[in-house]
N, C-alpha and C positions, 0 to 999 in steps of 0.2 A: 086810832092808836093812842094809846095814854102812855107817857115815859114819868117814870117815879127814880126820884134820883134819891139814892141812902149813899150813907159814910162805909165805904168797904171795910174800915176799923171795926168802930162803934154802931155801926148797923141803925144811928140815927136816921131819921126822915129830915130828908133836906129839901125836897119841893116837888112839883107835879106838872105836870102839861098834860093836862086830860081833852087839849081840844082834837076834833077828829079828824082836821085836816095837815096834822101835823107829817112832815116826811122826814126820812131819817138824814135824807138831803140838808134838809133846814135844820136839823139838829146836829150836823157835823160830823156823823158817824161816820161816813165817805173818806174822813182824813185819817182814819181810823189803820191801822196793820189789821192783817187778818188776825193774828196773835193778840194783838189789843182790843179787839171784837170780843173775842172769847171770853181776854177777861174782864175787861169793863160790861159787857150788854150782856142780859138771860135775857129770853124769851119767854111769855107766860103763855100759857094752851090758849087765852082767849085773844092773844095778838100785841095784848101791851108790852111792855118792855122795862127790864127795873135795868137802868144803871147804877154803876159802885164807883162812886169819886170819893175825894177826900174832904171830910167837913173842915171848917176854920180851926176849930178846938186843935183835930188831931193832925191838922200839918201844922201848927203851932209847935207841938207837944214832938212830932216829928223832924222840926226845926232843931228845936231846941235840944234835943236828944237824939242824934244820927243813930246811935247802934240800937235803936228801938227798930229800924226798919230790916232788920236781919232778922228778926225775930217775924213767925208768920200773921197773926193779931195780936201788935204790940200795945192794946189799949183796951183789952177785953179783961 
């Protein structure tokens, strides 16, 4: 299983774990709400997994400007 993590904002590429022994155990998922599942983890047909976190820029940018996050992609 490969996990590709991007900015749920800006749709940046922020890193990868493409090794094969990886579990969703050892990646934290487990601590996860079922609701927080759905929206942080997709699924891809061949088994890997893209998470949506927030990069540094746009928790920065969301810092510093709270009513950006009322808005649905406040940085697109």
């Amino acid at each position: 299983m490969s996990a590709k993590y991007i900015c749920r904002h800006c749709h940046t590429f922020i890193g990868e774990i493409s090794t094969g022994t990886v579990t969703e155990q050892q990646l934290g998922f487990h601590f996860l709400t079922p609701d927080e599942r759905r929206d942080i983890i997709s699924y891809n047909m061949d088994g890997d997994v893209t998470v949506k976190v927030v990069c540094d820029y746009c928790r920065e940018a969301l810092e510093a400007n709270p009513e950006l996050s009322l808005i649905a992609s406040p940085l697109q």
